[in-house]
Each structure stands twice: as structure tokens, then as C-alpha cells.
C-alpha positions as CSV (number, residue, x, y, z in Angstrom):
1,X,-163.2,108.0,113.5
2,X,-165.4,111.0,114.7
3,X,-168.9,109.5,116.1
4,X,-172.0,111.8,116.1
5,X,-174.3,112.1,118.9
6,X,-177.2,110.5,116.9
7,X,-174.6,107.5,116.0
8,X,-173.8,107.0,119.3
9,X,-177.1,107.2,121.0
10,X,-178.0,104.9,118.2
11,X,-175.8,101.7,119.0
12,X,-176.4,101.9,122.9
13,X,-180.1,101.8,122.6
14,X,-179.5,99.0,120.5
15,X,-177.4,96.8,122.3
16,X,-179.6,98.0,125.5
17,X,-182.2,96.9,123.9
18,X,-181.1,93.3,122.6
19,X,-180.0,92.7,125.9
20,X,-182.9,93.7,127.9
21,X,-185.2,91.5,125.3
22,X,-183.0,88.3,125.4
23,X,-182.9,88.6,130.1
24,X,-186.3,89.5,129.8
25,X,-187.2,86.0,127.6
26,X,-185.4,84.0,130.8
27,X,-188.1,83.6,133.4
28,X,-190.5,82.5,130.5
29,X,-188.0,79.8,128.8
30,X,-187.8,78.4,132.4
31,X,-191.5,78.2,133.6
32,X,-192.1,76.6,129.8
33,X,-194.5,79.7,128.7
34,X,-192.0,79.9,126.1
35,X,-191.3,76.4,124.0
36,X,-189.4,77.4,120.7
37,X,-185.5,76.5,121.4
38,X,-184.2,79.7,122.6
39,X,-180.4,80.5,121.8
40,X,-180.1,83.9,123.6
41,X,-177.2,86.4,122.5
42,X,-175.9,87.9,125.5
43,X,-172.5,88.9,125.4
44,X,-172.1,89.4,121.4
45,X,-174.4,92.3,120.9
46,X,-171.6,94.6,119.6
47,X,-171.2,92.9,116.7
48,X,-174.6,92.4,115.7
49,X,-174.9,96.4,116.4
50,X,-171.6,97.6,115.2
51,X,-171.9,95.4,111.6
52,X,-175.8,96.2,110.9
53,X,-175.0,100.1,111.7
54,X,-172.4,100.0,109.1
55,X,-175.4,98.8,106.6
56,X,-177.7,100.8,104.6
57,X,-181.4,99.6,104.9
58,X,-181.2,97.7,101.2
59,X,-177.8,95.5,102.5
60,X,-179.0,92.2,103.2
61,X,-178.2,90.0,106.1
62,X,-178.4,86.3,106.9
63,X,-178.8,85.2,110.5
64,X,-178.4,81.6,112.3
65,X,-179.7,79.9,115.3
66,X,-178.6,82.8,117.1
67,X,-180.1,85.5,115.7
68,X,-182.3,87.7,117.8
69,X,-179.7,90.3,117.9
70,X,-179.4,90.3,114.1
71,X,-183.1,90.5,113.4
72,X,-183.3,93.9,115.9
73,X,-180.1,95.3,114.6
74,X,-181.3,95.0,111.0
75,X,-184.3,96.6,112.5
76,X,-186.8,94.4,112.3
77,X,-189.9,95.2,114.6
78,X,-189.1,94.4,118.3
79,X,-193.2,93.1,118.7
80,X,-193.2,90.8,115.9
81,X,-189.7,88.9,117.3
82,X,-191.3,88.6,120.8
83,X,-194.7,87.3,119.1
84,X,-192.7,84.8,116.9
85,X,-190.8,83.9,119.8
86,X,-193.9,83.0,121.9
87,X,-195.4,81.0,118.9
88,X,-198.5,83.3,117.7
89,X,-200.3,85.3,114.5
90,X,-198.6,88.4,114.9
91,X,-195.3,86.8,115.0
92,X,-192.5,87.6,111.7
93,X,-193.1,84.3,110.7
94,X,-196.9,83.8,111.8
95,X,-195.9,81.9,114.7
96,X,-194.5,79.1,112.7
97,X,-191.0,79.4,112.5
98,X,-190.3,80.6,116.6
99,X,-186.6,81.8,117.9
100,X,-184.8,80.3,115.2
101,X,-186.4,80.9,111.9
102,X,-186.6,84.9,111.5
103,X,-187.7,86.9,108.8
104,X,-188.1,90.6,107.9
105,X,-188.1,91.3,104.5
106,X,-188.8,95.1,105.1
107,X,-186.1,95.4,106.4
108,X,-183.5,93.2,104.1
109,X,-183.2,90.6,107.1
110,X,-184.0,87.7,105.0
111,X,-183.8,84.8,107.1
112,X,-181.9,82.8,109.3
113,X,-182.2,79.0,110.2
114,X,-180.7,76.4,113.1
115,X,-178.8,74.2,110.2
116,X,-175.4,75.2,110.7
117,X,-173.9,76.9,107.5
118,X,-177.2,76.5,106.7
119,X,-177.4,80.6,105.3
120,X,-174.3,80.9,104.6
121,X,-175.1,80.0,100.7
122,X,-178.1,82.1,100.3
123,X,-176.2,85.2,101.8
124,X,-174.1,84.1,98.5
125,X,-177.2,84.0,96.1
126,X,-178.0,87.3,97.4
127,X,-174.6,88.4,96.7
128,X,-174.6,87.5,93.4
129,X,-177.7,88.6,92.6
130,X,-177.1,92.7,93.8
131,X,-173.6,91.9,91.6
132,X,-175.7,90.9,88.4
133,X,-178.1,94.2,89.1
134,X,-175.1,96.5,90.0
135,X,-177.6,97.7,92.5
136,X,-174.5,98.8,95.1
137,X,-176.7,96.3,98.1
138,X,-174.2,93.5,99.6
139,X,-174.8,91.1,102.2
140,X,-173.7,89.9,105.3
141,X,-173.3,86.1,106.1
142,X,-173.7,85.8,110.2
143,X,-172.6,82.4,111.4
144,X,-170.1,81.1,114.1
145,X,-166.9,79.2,114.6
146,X,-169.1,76.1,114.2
147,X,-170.0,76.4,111.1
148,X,-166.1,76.2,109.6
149,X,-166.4,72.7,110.2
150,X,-169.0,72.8,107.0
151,X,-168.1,72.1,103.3
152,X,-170.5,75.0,102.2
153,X,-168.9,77.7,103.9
154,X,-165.2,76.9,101.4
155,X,-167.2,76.9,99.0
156,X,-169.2,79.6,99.0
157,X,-165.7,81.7,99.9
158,X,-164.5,79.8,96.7
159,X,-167.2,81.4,94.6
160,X,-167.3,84.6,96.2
161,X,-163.5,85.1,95.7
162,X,-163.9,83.8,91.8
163,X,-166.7,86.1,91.2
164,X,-165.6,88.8,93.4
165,X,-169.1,89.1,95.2
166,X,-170.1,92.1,97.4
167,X,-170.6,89.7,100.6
168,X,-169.0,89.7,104.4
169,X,-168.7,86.8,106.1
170,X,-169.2,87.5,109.6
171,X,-167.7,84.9,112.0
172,X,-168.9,85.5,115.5
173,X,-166.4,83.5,117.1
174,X,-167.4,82.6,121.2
175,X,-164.9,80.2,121.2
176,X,-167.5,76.8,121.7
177,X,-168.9,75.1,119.0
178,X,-172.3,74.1,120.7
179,X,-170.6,72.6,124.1
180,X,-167.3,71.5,122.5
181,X,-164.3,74.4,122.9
182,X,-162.9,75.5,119.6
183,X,-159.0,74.5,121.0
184,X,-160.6,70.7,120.7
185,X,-161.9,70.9,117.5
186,X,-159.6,73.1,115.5
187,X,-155.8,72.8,114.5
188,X,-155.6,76.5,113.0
189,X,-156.8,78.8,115.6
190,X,-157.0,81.6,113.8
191,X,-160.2,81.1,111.9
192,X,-159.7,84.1,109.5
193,X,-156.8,82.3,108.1
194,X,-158.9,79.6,106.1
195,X,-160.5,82.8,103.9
196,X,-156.8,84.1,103.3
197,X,-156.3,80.5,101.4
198,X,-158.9,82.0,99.2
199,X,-157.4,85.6,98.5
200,X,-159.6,87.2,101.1
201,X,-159.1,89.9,102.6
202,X,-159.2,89.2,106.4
203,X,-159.4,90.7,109.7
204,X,-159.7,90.0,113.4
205,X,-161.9,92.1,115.7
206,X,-162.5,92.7,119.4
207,X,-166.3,91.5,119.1
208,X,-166.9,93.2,122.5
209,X,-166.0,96.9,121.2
210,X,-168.9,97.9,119.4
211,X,-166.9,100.9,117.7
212,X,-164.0,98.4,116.9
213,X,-167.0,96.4,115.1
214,X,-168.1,99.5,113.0
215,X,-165.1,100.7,112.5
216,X,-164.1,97.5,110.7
217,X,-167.3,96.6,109.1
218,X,-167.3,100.0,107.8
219,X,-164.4,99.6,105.8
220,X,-165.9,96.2,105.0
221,X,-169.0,97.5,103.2
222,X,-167.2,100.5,101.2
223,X,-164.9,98.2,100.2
224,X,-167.5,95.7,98.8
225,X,-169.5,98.4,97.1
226,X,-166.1,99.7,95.3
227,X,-166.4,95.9,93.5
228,X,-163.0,94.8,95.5
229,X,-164.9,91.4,96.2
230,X,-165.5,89.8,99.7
231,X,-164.3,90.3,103.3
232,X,-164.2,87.8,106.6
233,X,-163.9,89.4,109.3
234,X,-163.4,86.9,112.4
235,X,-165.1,88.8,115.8
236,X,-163.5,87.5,118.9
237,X,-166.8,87.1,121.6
238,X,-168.1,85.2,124.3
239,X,-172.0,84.1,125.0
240,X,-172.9,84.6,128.7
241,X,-175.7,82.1,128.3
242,X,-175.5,78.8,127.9
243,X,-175.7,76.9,124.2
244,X,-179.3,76.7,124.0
245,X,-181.7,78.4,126.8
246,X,-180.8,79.9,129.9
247,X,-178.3,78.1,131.6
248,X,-175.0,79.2,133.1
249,X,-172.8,78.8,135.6
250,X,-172.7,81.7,137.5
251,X,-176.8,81.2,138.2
252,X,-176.0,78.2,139.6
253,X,-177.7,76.3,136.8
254,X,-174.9,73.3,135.9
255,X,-175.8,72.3,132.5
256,X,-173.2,74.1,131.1
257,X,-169.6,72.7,131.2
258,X,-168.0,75.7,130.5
259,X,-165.6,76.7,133.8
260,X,-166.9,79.3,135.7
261,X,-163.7,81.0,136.0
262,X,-163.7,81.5,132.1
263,X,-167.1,83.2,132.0
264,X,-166.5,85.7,134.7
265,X,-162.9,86.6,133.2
266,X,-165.7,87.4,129.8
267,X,-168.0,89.4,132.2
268,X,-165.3,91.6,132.9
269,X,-165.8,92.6,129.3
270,X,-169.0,93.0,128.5
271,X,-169.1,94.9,125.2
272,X,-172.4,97.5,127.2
273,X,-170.4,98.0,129.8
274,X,-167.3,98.7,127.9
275,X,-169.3,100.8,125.6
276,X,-170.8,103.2,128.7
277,X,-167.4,103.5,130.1
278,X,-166.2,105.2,126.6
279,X,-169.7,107.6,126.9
280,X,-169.2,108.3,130.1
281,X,-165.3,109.5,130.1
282,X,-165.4,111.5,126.8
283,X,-168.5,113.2,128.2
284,X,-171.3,112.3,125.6
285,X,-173.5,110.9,128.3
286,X,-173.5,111.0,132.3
287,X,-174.9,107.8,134.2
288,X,-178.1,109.2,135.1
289,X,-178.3,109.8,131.1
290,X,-177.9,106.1,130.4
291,X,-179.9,105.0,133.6
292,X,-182.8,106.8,131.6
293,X,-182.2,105.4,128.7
294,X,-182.1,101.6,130.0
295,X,-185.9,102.6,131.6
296,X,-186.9,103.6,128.1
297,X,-185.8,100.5,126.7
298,X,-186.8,97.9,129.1
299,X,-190.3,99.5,129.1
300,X,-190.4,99.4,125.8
301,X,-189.3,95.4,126.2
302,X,-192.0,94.8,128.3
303,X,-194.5,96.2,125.9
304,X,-193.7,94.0,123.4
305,X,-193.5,91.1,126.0
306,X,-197.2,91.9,126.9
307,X,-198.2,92.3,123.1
308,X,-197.0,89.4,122.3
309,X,-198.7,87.3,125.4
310,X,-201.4,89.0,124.4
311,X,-201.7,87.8,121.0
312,X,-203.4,84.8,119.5
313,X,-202.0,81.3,118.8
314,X,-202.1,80.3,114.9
315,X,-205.3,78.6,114.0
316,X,-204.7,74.9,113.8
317,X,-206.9,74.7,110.5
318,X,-204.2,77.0,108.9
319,X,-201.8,74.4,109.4
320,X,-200.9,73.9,105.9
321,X,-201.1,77.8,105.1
322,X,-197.6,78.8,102.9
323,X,-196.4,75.0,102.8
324,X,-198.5,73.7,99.8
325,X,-199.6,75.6,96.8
């Protein structure tokens, strides 16, 4: 495919900019300024990027406990994330919800939720929904390799096969279901394999080439607006940090089990990296042109840090505010 300037300067900001929010929420997590369960996405920006660039601004998209990426990739406001995330008024969900209940319905990102699978059926209701209107929107089911071990997830390929809903289900695949590797909790490796079962179409993708990821999710969404029902695509990724919070093992911090040896082979492919090698040798950027770029972004970050420091705390009298009727 042939990649405009604009496209291109588009997806590295992005994935600049999800990564410089999520190391930029570490120091804060740790000194306990920050006390919403944080489940950072470092390492699997290209496919939060490549998938959500694919979109149009009416496609929907569901998120998961991981989902800061998807919520800025969507486009959702970068000061109302960091505001949620530090619990106040100005946050996307008022300060209620934190890091793992996200919400931007300006932007079609229309929630995401720690359950596991726990989306996964309302990305379906929204499906079926745009396929009653005949609007042309689809949606986009994020979830990861944990969530195949949930009964919702067949089903909801069962219905979306019978009805031939406009809907991807995204896998991000990092390979650990919470702490447990996915070659101890999975016969069939292969995860795309149990949407085949359902006459899905399928396909496997280098989650750490952000022009692999558009590439593929761009043939995703024209071929669920041209009514040929859904697609799974399975992305192959790895998270940098740990499960929940900061912790790896190349900081020293030992609370994850995963073998150091494994995360550094991953670090050797980290889909920015990867993705400023590409600029750099076909000549659409120079280093210094990228070094710029990553000051624009991280002072834009620590704007949005500040604001968000800088804003108040819900009232506790409001407790009950959009609960009861």
C-alpha cells in the first residue's frame, strides 16, 4: 500500500504519544498519587493505532482492562484519560470509573471494563444495531488471549457469523493470560483457529508492525461494510509492563515471573522503534525530525499530567450522581 505523509505522521504521533502517557503514569502509580489499578499498554501500541486508523470516526470500539491506548487511538481527549486516571471531575467518567472504565462517546469509544469478555457482547449489540440501521458503522471488539477462555466470546462469534454482523474481533494476543503463559493454558495455539470453527474469516498479524496492523484491519473494515459479515484477526504482541502496574523485570522490580530473557528478545521489537526505522530508511522523516516530534508529544503529556493534578476530586455528596434515578 502507498502511505501519505499526513497517514504516516499520523500513527507515529500516536503511538509516541500512548507511550509517553502510559511511562509518564509510572512514577505516580509507584509513589501511590495514582490509586485506580493501572494496566499500562506498552509494547502493543501498533495495534491499537494501526486498527483505530483504519476506522472512520462513527465505527465503534469496545475496550478492556487494558485500554488506554484504545481510548487515545479512537481519539478520545488525552486530558480527560489523565483526569479519569487520577480519579477527578474532569475525568471521561467524572472520576468514577479510573484506568479501567473508559468512555468517549464523541468519539464512538463506548466503553471498556476489567470483566474479561466482559465487552465483548456489547461490541455485538452495537454490531447488530448499525446492521438493523444499514448505517455502514461496525465495531471493533478489543480483548486478549484471556478472554477465549470465556463462553461469551463463542457465542457472540456464533451470532455474529448467523447474522453476518459488521464486527472485528480484535485479539491482542501477549502471550500471558494475567501471569499464566498462554502454552499452559491452551491446547490450540493458534487462537484464530476457534473463529474458523465458526466460518470466519481469520487472520494472524505481526501486532508490532503498525502498517501490517492497518494494512490488515483495512481490509477488515471494507470487508464488513460490503455486508460479508465478521472478521478475527489474532495480533501477535508482547506487554513490556507487568500484568497490572509497573512492574518488570528488567527495572529490577521482581513481581513479575515472566523470564527476563523473554522480555528483552520482545524489546528488540518494539513496534516505535520498528516503525522509525521504516521512516527513517525510505526517507519520510530524519532522526532529528522524530526527536522533535517526541518533544511535542511528551510536552503535550505533561500538560495533561499537570491538568489533571490540577483538577478537583468528585464531591463526596455526589456520590450517588448517574447510579439511581
Amino acid at each position: 500500500m502507498q502511505y501519505s505523509m499526513e497517514l504516516l505522521d499520523k500513527i507515529l504521533r500516536m503511538m509516541l504519544r500512548i507511550r509517553s502517557f502510559e511511562e509518564c503514569l509510572v512514577a505516580p502509580i509507584l509513589d501511590g498519587e495514582i490509586r485506580t489499578p493501572c494496566h499500562l499498554y506498552s509494547g502493543q501500541e501498533a495495534i491499537a493505532v494501526g486498527l483505530c486508523t483504519a476506522l472512520s470516526n462513527d465505527d465503534y470500539i469496545f475496550g478492556n482492562h487494558r485500554s488506554h491506548g484504545h481510548f487515545l487511538a479512537k481519539g478520545g481527549c488525552l486530558k480527560s484519560l489523565a483526569a479519569e486516571i487520577f480519579c477527578r471531575e474532569t475525568g471521561s467518567s467524572r472520576g468514577r470509573g479510573g484506568s479501567m472504565h473508559l468512555i468517549d462517546p464523541s468519539v464512538c469509544m463506548l466503553g471498556s471494563a476489567p470483566i474479561v469478555a466482559g465487552t465483548i457482547s456489547l461490541a455485538l449489540g452495537a454490531a447488530l444495531a448499525a446492521s438493523i440501521r444499514g448505517d455502514g458503522r461496525i465495531a471493533v471488539s478489543f480483548f486478549g488471549d484471556g478472554a477465549t477462555g470465556e463462553g461469551v466470546l463463542y457465542e457472540s462469534l456464533n451470532f455474529a457469523a448467523l447474522k453476518k454482523l459488521p464486527i472485528i474481533f480484535a485479539c491482542e494476543n501477549n502471550l500471558y493470560a494475567s501471569h499464566m503463559p498462554i502454552r499452559q493454558c491452551r491446547v490450540n495455539k493458534p487462537i484464530r483457529r476457534i473463529a474458523e470453527a465458526f466460518g470466519i474469516s481469520t487472520q494472524e498479524v505481526d501486532g508490532n508492525d503498525v502498517l501490517g496492523v492497518y494494512d490488515a484491519s483495512s481490509k477488515a473494515v471494507n470487508s464488513c461494510r460490503e455486508g460479508s459479515g465478521p472478521v478475527f484477526l489474532e495480533f501477535i504482541t508482547y506487554r513490556y509492563r507487568g500484568h497490572v502496574g509497573p512492574d518488570d523485570n528488567i527495572q529490577g522490580l521482581h513481581t513479575d515471573i515472566r523470564p527476563k530473557e523473554e522480555l528483552e528478545r520482545w524489546l528488540a521489537k518494539d513496534p516505535i522503534m520498528k516503525f522509525e526505522h521504516y521512516l527513517i530508511e525510505n526517507h519520510f522523516f530524519k532522526e532529528f525530525g522524530i526527536q522533535s516530534i517526541k518533544d511535542q508529544v511528551h510536552q503535550e503529556v505533561e500538560k495533561a499530567i499537570i491538568y489533571a493534578k490540577n483538577s478537583p476530586h468528585p464531591n463526596p455528596e455526589a456520590l450517588s450522581n448517574y447510579v439511581f434515578a
